[in-house]
C-alpha positions as CSV (number, residue, x, y, z in Angstrom):
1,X,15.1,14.1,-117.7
2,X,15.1,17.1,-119.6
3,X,12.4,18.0,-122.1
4,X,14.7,17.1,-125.4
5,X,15.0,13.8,-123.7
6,X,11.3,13.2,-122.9
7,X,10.3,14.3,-126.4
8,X,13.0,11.5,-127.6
9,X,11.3,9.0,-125.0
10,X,8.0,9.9,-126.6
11,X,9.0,10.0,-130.0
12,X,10.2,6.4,-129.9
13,X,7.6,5.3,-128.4
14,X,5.3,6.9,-131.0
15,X,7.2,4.7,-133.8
16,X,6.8,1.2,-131.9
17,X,3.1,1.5,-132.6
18,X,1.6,-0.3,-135.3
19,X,0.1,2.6,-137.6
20,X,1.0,5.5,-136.1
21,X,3.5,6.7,-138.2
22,X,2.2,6.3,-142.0
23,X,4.9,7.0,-144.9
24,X,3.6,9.2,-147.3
25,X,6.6,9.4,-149.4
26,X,10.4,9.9,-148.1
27,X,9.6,13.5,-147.3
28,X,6.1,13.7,-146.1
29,X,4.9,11.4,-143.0
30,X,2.0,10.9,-140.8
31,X,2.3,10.9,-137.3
32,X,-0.6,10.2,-135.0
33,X,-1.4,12.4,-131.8
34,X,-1.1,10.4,-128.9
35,X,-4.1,12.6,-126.7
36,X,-6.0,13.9,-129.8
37,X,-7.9,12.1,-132.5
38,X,-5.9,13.7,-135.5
39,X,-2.7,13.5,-137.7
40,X,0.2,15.4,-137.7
41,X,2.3,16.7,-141.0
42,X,5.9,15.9,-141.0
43,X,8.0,17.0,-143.8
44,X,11.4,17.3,-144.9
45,X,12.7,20.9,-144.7
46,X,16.3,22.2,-145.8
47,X,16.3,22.7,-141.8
48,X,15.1,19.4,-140.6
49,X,12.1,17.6,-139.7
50,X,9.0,20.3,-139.7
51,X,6.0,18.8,-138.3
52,X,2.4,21.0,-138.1
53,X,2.0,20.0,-134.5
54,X,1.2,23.2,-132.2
55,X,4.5,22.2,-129.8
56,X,6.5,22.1,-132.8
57,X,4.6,26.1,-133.8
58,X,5.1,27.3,-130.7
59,X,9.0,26.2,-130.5
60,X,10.3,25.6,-133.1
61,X,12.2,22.9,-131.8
62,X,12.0,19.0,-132.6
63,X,9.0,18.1,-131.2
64,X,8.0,14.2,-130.5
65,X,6.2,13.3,-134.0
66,X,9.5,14.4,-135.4
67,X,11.9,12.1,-133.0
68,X,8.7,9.3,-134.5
69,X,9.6,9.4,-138.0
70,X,13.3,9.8,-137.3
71,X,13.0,6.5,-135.0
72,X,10.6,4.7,-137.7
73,X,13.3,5.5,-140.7
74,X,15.9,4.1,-138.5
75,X,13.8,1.2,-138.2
76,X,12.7,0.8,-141.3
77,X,16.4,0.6,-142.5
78,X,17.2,-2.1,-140.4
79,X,13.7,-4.1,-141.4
80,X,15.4,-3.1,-145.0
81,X,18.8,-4.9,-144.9
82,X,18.4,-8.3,-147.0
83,X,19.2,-11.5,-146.0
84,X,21.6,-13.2,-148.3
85,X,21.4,-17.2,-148.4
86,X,24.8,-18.0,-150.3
87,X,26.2,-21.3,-151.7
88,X,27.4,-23.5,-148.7
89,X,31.0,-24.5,-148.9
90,X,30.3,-28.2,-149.0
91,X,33.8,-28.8,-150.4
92,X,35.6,-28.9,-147.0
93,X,36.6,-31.6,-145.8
94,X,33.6,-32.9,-143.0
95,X,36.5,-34.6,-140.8
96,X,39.0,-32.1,-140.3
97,X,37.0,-28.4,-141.6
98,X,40.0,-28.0,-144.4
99,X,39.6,-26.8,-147.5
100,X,42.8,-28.5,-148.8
101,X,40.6,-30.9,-150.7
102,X,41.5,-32.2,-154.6
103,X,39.1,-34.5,-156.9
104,X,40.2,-38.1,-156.2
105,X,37.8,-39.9,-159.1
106,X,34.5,-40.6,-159.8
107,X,31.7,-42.9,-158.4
108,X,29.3,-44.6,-160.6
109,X,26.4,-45.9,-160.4
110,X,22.6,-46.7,-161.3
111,X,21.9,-42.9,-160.8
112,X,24.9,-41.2,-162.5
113,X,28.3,-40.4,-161.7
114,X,29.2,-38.9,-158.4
115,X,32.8,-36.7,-158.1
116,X,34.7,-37.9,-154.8
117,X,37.5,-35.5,-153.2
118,X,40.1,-36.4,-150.9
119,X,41.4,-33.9,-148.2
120,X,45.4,-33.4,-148.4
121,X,45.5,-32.8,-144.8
122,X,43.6,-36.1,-143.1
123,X,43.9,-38.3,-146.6
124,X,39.9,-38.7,-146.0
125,X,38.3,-39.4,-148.9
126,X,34.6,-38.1,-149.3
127,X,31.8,-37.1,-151.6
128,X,29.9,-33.8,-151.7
129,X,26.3,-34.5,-150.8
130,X,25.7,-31.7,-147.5
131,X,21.8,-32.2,-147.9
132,X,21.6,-35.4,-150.1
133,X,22.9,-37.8,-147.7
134,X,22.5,-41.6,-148.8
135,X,20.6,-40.4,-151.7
136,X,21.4,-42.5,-154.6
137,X,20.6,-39.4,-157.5
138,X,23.2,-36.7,-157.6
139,X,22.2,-33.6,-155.9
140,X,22.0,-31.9,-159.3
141,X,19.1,-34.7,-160.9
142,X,17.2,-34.2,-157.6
143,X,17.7,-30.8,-158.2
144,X,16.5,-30.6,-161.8
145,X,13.8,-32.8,-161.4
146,X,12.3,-30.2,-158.7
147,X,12.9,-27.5,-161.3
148,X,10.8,-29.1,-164.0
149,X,8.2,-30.3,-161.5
150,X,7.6,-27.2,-160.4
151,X,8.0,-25.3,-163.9
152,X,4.8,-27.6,-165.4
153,X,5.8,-30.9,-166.2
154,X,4.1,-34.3,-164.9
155,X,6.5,-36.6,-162.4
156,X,6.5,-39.4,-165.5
157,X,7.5,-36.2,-167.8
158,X,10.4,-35.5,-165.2
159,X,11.0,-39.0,-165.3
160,X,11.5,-39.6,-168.7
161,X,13.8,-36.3,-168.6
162,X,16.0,-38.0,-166.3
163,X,16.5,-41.4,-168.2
164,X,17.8,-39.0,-170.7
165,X,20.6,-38.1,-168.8
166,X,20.9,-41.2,-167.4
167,X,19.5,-41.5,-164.2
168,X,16.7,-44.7,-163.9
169,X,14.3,-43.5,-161.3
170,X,10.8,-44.4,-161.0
171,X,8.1,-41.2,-160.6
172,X,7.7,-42.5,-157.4
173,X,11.1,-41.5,-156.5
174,X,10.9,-38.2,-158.2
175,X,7.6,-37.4,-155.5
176,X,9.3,-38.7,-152.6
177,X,12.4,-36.0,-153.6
178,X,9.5,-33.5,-153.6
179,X,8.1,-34.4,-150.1
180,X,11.6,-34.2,-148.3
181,X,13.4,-31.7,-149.6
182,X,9.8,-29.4,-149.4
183,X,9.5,-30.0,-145.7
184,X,13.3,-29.5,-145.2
185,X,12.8,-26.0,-146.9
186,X,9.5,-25.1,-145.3
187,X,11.0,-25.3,-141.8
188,X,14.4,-23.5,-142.1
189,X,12.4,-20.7,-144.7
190,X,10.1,-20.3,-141.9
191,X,12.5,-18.8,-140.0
192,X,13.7,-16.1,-142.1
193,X,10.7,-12.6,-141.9
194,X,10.1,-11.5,-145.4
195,X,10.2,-7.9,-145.5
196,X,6.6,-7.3,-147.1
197,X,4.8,-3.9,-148.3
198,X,1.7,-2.5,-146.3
199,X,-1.0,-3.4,-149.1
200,X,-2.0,-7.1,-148.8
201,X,-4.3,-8.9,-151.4
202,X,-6.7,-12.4,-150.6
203,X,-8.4,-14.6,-153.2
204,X,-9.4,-18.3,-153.5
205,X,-9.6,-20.5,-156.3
206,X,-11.1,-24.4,-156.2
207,X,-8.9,-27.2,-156.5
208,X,-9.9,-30.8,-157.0
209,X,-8.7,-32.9,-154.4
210,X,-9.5,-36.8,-155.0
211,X,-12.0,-35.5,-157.1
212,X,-13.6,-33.6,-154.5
213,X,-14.2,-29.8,-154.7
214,X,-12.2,-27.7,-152.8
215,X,-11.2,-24.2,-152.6
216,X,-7.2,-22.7,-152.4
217,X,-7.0,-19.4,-149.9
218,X,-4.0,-17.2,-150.3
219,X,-2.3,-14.3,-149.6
220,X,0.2,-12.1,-151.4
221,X,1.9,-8.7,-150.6
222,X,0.8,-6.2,-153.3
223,X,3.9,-4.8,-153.6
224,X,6.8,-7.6,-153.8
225,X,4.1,-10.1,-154.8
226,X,5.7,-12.4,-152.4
227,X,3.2,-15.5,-151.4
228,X,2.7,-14.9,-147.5
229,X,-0.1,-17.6,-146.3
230,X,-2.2,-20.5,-148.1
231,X,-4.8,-22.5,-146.7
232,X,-7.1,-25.1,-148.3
233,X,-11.0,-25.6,-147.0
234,X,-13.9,-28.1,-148.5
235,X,-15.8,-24.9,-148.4
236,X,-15.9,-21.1,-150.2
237,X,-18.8,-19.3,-148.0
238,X,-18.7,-21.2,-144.7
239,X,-15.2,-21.1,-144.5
240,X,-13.2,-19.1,-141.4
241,X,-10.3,-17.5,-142.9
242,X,-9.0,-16.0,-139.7
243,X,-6.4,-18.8,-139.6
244,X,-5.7,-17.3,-143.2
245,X,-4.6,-14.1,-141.7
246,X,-3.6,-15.5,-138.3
247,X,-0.9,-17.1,-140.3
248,X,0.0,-14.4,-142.7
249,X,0.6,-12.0,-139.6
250,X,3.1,-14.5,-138.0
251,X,4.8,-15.0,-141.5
252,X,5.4,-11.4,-141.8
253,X,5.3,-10.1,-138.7
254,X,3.1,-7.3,-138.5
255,X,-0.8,-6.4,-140.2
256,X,-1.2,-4.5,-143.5
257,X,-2.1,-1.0,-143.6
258,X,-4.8,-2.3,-146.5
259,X,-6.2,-5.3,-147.2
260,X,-7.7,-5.9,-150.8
261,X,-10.3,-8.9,-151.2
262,X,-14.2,-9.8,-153.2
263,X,-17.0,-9.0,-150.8
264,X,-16.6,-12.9,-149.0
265,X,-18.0,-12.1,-145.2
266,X,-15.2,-15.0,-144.2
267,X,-12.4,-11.9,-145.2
268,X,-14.7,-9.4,-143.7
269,X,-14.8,-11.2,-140.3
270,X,-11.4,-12.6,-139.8
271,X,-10.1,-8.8,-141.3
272,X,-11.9,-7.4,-138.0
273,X,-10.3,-10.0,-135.7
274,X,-6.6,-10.0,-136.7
275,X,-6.0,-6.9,-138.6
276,X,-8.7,-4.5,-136.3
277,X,-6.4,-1.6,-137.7
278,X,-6.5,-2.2,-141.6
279,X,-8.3,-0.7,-143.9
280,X,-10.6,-3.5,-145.8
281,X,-11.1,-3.0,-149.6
282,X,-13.9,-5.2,-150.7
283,X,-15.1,-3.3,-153.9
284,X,-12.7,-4.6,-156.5
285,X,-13.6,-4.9,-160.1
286,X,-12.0,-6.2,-163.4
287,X,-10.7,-3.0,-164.6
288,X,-10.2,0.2,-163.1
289,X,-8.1,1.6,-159.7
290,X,-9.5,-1.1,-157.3
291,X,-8.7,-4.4,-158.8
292,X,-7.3,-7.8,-157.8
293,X,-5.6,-8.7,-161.2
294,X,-2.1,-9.2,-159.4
295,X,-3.6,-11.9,-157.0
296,X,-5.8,-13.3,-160.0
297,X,-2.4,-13.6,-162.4
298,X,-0.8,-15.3,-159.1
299,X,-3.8,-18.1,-159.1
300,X,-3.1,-18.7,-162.8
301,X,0.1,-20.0,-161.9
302,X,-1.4,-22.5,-159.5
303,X,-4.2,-23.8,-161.7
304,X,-1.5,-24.3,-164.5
305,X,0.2,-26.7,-162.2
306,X,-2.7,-28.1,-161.0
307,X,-4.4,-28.9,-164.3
308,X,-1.1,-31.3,-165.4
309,X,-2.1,-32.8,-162.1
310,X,-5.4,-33.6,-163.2
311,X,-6.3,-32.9,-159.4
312,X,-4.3,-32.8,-156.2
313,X,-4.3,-36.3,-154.5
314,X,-4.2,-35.2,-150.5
315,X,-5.2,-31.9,-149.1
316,X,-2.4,-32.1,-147.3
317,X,0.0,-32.3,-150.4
318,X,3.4,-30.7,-150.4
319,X,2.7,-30.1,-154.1
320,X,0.6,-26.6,-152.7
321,X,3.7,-25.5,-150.5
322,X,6.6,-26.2,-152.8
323,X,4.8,-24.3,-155.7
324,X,4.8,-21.8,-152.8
325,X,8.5,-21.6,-152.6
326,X,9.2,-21.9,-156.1
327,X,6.6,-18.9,-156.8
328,X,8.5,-17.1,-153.7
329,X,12.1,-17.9,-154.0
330,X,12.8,-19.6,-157.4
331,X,10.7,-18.1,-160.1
332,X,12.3,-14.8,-161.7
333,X,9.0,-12.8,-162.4
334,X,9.2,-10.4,-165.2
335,X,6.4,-7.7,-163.2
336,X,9.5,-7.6,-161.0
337,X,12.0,-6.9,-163.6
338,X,13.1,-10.3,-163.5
339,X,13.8,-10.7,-159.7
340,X,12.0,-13.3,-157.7
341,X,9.4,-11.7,-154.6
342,X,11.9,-13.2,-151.7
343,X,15.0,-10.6,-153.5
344,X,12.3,-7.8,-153.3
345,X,11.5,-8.6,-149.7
346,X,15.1,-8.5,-148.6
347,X,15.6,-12.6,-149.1
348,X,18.5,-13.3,-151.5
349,X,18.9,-16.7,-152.7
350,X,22.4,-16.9,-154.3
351,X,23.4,-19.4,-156.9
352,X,23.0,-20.5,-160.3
353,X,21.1,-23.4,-158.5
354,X,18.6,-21.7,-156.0
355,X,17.6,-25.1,-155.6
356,X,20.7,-26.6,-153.9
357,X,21.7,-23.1,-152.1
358,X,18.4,-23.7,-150.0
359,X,18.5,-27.3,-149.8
360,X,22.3,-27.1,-148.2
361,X,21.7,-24.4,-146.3
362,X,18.6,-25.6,-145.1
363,X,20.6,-29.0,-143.9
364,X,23.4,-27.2,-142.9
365,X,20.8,-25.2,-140.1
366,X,19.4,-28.5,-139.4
367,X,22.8,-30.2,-138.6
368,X,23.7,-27.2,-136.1
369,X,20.1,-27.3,-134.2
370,X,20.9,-31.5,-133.6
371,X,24.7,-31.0,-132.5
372,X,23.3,-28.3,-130.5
């Protein structure tokens, strides 16, 4: 091996560690030594890569921080390139797969009216419901009624929203939908790695469950302001939030470069046994460069739901995880000039009906996994 080759070697394995390579901005990097306890200068030159390492002084030639931040670009592009969760063609026909399919009437019932098709290849006759199998509602009223749910209104306000358009359901009904279709979503968006920033922020806020006090941990990327972890605890100063974080690194897949919490020792001790590399921010204050507003805006959301509530009933309630993927996947947020955190993160949900797009393709992943 030659030395271009072993600088290459080097260089790649230089951007495979965690930290080593910090992005300044596109034309300035970082790069750790790997014998020496300092950082090395690469910029962007109208020759190349220039990096202030004494191999690179001596040589002039690429040296091995240089190969680093090519590498790390290279993978950064590839951690860059979204993920795209379109509509599912439910329209084909489920016996034969064509899409020679015309509407052949309606179905009615208690719950509203139901379009059937009939496939001109097979003459099988069918309904579209790829996620809403023997559900009476119409995958559009299950639909809506998760939208105002999550949006504010009480189940008996979504309800009475529903009579309106016809559809008798108890609130019952409407909380069952809410159970099922969050635990269908939860498992296939669980899956997908969010592509998150290197600045993370922590907070809690109390919660009443059965009229017990209790206290809501999260997580959130500073930059994309996408939800990453949640845990609940009867308990703000004795609680251990390392499964907080332990969960947060699996979501996203790596450890911030900063973390940004109050002075809790909880985030001080779990920050030094899963992120032993970041750099902990525990001075924040209302106003000024060190703050937490972003996280504190993100627990106004939750305590608006949670007040219509008048209390959460389980701590185990899906009600805490599907505001979780509304916040993350649904909710256009005008901080992010109207996008929602998952299409900053490289998740986009396609649709006029985010709703259903997950909910389908969500089923659809489910359906391969059991033929499979």
């Amino acid at each position: 091996m030659n030395a271009t080759d072993l600088r290459q070697v080097k260089g790649e394995a230089i951007a495979r560690e965690f930290g080593w390579v910090v992005r300044v901005d596109e034309n300035h990097y970082q790069v750790r030594s790997q014998t020496h306890d300092v950082a090395y200068d690469v910029v962007s030159t109208e020759r190349g890569w220039s990096c202030s390492c004494p191999d690179f002084a001596y040589r002039g030639l690429r040296c091995k921080h240089c190969w680093a931040v090519e590498f790390s670009q290279t993978m950064r592009r590839k951690v860059e390139s979204a993920v795209i969760i379109a509509p599912v063609n439910s329209q084909a026909c489920p016996s034969c797969q064509s899409v020679r399919v015309v509407k052949h009437g309606v179905r009615h019932n208690n719950y509203g009216d139901i379009q059937q098709f009939l496939c001109n290849d097979c003459r099988h006759a069918f309904v579209v419901n790829l996620g809403f199998e023997r559900m009476r509602a119409t995958p559009q009223a299950i639909t809506q009624a998760m939208q105002l749910y999550f949006t504010g209104e009480s189940l008996r306000n979504v309800q009475r929203f529903l009579r309106l358009q016809g559809v008798n359901v108890s609130h019952v009904s409407v909380l069952k939908w809410i159970r099922k279709y969050v635990a269908l979503m939860t498992k296939y968006l669980d899956q997908i790695t969010p592509k998150v920033g290197d600045v993370w922020r922590a907070d809690e806020l109390y919660v009443k469950v059965k009229g017990d006090l209790k206290y809501l941990f999260a997580m959130m990327d500073d930059e994309t302001r996408f939800w990453i972890a949640q845990q609940v605890s009867d308990h703000k100063a004795d609680t251990n939030a390392t499964r907080l974080f332990r969960e947060a690194k699996q979501v996203a897949g790596k450890q911030p470069r900063t973390l940004i919490t109050d002075g809790l020792n909880s985030y001080r001790d779990a920050s030094r046994f899963e992120f032993p590399h970041t750099a902990h921010v525990r001075e924040i204050r209302l106003a000024g460069a060190i703050h937490n507003n972003k996280m504190e805006r993100m627990n106004g959301e939750v305590r608006d739901r949670e007040k219509v509530m008048r209390g959460l009933k389980t701590a185990d309630t899906p009600i805490l995880k599907g505001y979780q993927l509304f916040h993350n996947y649904v909710r256009p947020h005008e901080a992010l000039g109207g996008q929602t955190p998952a299409d900053r993160c490289g998740v986009k949900v396609e649709g006029e009906n985010k709703w259903l797009t997950i909910i389908q393709n969500a089923r659809s992943k489910a359906s391969l996994h059991e033929t499979g």
